[in-house]
ZAGUMAR-51976 format. One record per residue (C-alpha): x, y, z; residue in one letter. Coordinates in Angstrom, 3 decimals. Layout:
# residues N
<<X, Y, Z>, 'a'> ...
# end
This chain:
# residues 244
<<77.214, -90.188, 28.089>, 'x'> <<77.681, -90.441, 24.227>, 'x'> <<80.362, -91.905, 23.350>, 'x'> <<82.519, -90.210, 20.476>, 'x'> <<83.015, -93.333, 18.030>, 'x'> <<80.111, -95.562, 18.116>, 'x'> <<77.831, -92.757, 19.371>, 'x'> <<75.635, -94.416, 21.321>, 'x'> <<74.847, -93.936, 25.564>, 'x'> <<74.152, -96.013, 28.031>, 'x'> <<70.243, -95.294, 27.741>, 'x'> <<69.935, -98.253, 25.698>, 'x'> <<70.119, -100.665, 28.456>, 'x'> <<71.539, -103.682, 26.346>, 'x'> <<73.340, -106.111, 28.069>, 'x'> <<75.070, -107.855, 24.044>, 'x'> <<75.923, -106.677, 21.106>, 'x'> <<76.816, -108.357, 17.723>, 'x'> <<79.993, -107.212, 15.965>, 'x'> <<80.369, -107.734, 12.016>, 'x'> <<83.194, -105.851, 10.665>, 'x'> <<81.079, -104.878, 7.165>, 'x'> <<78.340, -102.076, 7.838>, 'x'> <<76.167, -103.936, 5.334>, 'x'> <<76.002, -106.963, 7.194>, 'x'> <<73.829, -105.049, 10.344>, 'x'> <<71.391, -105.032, 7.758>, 'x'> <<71.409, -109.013, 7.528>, 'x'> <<71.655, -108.766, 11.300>, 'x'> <<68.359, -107.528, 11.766>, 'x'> <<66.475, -109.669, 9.451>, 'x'> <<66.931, -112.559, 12.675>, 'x'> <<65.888, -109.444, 14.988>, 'x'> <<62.458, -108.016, 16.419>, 'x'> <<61.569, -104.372, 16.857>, 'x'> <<64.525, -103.427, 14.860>, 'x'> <<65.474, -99.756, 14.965>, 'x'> <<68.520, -97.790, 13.193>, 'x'> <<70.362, -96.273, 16.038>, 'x'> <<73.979, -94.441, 14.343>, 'x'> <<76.612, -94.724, 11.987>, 'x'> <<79.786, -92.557, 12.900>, 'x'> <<82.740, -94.042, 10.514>, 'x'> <<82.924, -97.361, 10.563>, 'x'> <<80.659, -97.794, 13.282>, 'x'> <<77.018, -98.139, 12.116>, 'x'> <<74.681, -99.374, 14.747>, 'x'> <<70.905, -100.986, 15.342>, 'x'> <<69.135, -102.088, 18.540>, 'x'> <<66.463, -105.456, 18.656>, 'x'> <<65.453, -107.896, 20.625>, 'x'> <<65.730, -111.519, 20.041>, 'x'> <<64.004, -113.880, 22.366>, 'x'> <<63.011, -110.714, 24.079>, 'x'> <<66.766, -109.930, 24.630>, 'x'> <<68.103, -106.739, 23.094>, 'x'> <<71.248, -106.805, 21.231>, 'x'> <<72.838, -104.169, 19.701>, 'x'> <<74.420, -104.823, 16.157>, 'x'> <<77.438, -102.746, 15.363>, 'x'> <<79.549, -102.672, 12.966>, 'x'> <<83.722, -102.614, 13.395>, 'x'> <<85.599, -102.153, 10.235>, 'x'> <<88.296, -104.019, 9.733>, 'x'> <<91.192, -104.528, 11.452>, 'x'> <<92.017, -104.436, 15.456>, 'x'> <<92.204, -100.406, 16.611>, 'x'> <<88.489, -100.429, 15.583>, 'x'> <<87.267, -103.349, 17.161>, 'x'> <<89.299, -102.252, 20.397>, 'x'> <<87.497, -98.749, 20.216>, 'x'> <<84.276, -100.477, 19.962>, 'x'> <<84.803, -102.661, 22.871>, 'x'> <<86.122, -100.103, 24.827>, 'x'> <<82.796, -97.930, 24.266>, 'x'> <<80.343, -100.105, 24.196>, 'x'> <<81.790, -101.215, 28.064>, 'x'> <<80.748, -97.934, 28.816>, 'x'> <<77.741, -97.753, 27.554>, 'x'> <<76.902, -100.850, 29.555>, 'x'> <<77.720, -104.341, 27.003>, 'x'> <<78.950, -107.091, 28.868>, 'x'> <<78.597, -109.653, 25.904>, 'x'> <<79.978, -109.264, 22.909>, 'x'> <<80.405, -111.600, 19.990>, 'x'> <<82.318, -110.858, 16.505>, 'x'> <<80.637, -111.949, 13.420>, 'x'> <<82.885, -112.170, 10.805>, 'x'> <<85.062, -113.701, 7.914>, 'x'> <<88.606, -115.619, 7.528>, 'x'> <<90.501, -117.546, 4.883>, 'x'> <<91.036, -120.715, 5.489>, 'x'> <<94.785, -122.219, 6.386>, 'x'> <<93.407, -125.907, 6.401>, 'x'> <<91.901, -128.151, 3.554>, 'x'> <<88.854, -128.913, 5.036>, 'x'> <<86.871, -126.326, 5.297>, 'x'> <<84.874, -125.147, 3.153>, 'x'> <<83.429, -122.213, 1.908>, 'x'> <<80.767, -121.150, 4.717>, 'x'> <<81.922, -123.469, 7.395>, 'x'> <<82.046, -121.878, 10.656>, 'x'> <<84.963, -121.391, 12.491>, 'x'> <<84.791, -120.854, 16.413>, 'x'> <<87.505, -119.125, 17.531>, 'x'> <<88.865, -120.781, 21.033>, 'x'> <<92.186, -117.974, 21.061>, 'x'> <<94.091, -116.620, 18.438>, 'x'> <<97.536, -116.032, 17.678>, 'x'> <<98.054, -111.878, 18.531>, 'x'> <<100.423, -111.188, 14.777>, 'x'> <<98.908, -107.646, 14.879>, 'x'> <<99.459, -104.368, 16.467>, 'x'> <<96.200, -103.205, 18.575>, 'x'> <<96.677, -106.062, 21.644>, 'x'> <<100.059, -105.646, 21.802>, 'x'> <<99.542, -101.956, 22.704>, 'x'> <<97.354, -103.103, 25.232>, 'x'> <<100.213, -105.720, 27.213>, 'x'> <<102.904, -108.199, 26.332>, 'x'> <<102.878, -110.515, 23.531>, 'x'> <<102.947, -113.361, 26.224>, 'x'> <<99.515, -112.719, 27.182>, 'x'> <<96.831, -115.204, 25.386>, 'x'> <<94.068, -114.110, 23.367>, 'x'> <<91.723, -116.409, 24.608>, 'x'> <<87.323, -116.477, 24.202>, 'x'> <<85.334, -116.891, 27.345>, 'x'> <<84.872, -120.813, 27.473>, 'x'> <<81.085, -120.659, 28.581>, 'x'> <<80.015, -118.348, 26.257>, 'x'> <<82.010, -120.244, 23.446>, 'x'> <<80.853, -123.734, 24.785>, 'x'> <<77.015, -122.434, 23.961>, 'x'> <<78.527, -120.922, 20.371>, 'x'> <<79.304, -125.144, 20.148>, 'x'> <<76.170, -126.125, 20.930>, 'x'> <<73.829, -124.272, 19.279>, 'x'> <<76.308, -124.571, 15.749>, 'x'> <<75.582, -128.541, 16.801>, 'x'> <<71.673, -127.906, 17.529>, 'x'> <<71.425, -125.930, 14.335>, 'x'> <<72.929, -128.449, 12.227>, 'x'> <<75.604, -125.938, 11.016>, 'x'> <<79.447, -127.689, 9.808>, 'x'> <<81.552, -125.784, 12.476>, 'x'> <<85.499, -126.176, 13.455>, 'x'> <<86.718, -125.078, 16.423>, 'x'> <<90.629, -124.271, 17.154>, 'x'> <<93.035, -121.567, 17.146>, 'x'> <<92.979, -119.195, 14.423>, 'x'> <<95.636, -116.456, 13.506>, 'x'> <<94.662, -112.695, 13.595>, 'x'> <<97.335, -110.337, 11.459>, 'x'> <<97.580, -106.977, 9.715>, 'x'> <<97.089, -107.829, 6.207>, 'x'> <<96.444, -110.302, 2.963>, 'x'> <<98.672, -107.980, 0.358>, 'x'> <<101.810, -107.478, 2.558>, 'x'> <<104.848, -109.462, 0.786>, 'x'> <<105.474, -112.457, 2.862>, 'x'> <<101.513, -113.281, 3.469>, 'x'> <<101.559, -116.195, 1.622>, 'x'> <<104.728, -117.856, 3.450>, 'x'> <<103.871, -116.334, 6.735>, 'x'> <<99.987, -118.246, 6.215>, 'x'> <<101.884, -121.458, 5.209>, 'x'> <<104.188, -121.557, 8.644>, 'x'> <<100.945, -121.309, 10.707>, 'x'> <<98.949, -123.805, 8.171>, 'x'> <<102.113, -126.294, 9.437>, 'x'> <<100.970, -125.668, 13.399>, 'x'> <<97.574, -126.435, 13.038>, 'x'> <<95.998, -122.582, 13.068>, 'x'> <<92.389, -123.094, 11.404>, 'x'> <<92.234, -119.687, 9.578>, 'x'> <<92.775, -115.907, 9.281>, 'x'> <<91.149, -112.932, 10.397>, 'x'> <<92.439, -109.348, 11.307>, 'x'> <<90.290, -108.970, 14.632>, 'x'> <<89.565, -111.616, 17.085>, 'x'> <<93.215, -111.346, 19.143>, 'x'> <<92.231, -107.648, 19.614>, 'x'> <<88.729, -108.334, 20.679>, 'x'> <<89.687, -111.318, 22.790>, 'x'> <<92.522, -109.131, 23.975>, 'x'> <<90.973, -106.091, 24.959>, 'x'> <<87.357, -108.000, 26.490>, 'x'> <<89.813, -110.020, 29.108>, 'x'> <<91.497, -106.954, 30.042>, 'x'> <<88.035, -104.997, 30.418>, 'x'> <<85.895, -108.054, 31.948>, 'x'> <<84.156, -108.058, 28.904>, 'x'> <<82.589, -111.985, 27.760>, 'x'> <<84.096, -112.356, 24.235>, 'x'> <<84.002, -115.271, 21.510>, 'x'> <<84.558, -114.915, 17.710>, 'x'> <<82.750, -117.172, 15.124>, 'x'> <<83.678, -116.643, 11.586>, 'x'> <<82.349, -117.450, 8.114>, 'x'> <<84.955, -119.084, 5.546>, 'x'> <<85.015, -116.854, 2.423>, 'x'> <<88.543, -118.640, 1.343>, 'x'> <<89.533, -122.019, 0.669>, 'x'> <<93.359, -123.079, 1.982>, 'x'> <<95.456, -122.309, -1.107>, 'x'> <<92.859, -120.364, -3.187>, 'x'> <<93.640, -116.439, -4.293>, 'x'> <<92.485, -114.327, -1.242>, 'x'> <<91.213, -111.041, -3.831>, 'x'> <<89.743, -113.639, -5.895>, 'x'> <<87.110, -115.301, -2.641>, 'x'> <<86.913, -112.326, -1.383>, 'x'> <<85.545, -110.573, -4.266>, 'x'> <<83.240, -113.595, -4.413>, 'x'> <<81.792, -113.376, -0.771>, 'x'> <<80.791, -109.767, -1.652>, 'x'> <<78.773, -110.645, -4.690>, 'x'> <<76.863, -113.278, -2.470>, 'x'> <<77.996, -116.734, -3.568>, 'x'> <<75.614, -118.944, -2.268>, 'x'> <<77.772, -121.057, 0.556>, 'x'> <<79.120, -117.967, 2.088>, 'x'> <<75.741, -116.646, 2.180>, 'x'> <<74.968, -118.994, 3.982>, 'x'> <<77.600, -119.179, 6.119>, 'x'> <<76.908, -115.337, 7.048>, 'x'> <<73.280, -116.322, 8.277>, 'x'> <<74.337, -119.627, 10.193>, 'x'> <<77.233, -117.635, 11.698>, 'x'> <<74.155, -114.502, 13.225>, 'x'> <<72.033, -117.101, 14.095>, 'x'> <<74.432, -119.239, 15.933>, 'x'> <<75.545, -116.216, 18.022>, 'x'> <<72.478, -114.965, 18.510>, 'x'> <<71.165, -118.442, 19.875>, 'x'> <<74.681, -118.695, 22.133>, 'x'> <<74.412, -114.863, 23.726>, 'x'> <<70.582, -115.828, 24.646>, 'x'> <<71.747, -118.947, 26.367>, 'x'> <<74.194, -117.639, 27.733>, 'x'> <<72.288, -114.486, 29.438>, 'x'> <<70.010, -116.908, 31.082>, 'x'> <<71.641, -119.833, 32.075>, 'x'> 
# end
């Protein structure tokens, strides 16, 4: 049956998908894919289907922020998606890191709204440990600068206690900042879904957020980077990790 966000059925017979919250990144997506073809784009949700190591993966797009990537989750589970890996971006709360480093996301710290919906606070948001172990070992095969911890999911960069809310989890050792790995890693536990998060540094600890951001975009050359070892690391890690 169709589903009525991501619009896709369980026809397609794909067993991962790849989950970038920017629509325009599918499009770097499938340059690492064979026998690429568009498949939908329904609001924030624009989707292709490839194969890669004769694999197929489905690339799909989130938005940004939790309720979409929950939605997504939910529907491709229905549609048949048992793997499912985010491909994004965070700011850095570490010096460290640089710009395009990858960060692998072993949990994250649930300051948003969408997993909390879902069941208490008290509940981790935690990645599948095999499929994140192969997400280590094909960043180390690949020869790609990676960092793996805890990073902090939350609502927003332009809310008025950001900056001293980052700085508090800087102080506990939380690697970075995204809006939507404690809902994925959330909602995939609850569903039996396998779920890991690598994302691409587009800010440096204690650099303007619009300012990187604006940066990334435009296609600096590190996070550019970053964006392709990121795809290819996930890609390499969901292969392993369907046939091992």
């Amino acid at each position: 049956m169709k589903q009525p966000h991501i619009a896709l059925d369980e026809s397609l017979q794909a067993p991962c998908a790849l989950m970038p919250g920017d629509p325009r990144r599918v499009d770097v997506i499938a340059q690492y894919l064979d026998d690429v073809r568009e498949l939908a784009f329904n609001r924030e949700y624009r989707s292709i289907i490839g194969t890669y190591k004769g694999m197929k993966v489905i690339g799909i797009s989130t938005g940004m922020g939790g309720p979409s990537v929950a939605i997504g989750v939910e529907e491709l589970k229905n549609i048949g998606v048992h793997t499912m890996m985010r491909v994004g971006s965070a700011g850095a709360l570490q010096t460290g890191i640089d710009l395009g480093d990858l960060i692998l996301c072993e949990g994250a710290v649930r300051d948003e709204g969408t997993s909390k919906a879902y069941v208490d606070a008290i509940y981790p948001a935690i990645a599948d440990f095999r499929l994140l172990n192969h997400c280590l070992d094909a960043a180390k095969d690949f020869a790609y600068k990676s960092h793996s911890g805890i990073i902090l999911s939350h609502e927003s960069f332009y809310y008025d206690d950001d900056a001293k809310d980052s700085l508090k989890w800087s102080k506990k050792g939380v690697l970075a900042s995204d809006f939507e790995t404690a809902a994925l890693y959330t909602v995939a536990r609850l569903r039996g879904v396998h779920a890991a998060s690598i994302l691409n540094n587009v800010v440096l600890w204690g650099e303007n957020t619009s300012d990187s951001i604006g940066s990334y975009q435009e296609g600096a050359k590190k996070t550019a980077l970053g964006e392709k070892a990121e795809i290819l690391t996930a890609l390499e890690a969901m292969y392993r990790f369907e046939n091992r």
